[in-house]
C-alpha positions as CSV (number, residue, x, y, z in Angstrom):
1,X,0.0,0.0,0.0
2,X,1.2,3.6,-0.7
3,X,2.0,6.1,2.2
4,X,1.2,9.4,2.2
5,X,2.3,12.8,4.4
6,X,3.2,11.1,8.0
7,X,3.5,7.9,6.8
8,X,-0.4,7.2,6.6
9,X,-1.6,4.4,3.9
10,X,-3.8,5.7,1.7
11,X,-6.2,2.9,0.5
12,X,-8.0,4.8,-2.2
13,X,-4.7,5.6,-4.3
14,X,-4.1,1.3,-4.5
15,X,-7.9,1.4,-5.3
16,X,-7.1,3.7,-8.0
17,X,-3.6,2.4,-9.3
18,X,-5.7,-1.2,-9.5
19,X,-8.2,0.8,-11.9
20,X,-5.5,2.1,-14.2
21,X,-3.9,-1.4,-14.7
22,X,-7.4,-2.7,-15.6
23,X,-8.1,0.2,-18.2
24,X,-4.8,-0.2,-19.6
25,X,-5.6,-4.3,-19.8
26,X,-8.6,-3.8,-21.7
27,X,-6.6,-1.1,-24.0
28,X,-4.6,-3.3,-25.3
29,X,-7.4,-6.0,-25.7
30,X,-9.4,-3.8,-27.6
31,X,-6.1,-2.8,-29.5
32,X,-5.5,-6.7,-30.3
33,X,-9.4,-7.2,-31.5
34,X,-9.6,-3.7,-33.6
35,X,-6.1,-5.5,-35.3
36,X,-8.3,-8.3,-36.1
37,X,-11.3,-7.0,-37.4
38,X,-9.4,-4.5,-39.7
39,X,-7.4,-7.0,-41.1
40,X,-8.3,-7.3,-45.3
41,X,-10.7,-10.4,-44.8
42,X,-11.6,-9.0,-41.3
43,X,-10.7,-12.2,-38.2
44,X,-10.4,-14.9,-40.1
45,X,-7.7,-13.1,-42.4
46,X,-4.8,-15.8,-41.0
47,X,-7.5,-18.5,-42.2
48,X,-7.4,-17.2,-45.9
49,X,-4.1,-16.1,-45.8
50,X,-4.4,-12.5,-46.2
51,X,-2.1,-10.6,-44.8
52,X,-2.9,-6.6,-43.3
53,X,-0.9,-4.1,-45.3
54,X,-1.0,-0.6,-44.0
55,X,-1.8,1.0,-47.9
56,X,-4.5,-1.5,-48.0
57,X,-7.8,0.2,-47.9
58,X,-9.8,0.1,-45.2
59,X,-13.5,-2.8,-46.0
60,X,-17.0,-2.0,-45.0
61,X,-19.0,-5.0,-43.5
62,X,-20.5,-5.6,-46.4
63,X,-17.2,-6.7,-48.1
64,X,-16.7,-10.1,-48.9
65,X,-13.2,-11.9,-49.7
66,X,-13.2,-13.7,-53.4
């Protein structure tokens, strides 16, 4: 637990820290999906072998790989 002034723990600033690690969990979960879902053929991109390319352009749901 963190201290604060004379040497006092200060439960709300763990409480806090705690919250921050989560967020930053679920960042880079939502990071890894977006990655996914933007790849070419969308998630199953590995399956078909597609491979994301940054000058690729962006599909709409509606797009369908041949």
């Amino acid at each position: 637990m963190l201290t604060i002034g004379g040497g006092k723990e200060d439960p709300s600033i763990e409480a806090l820290l705690t919250l921050i690690r989560e967020k930053d969990e679920r960042i880079e979960q939502l990071i890894r999906e977006n990655a996914a879902l933007t790849a070419p053929c969308g998630p199953s991109a590995s399956a078909c072998g597609c491979a994301p390319s940054e000058s690729a352009p962006a599909s709409s749901p509606a797009d369908t790989h041949a």
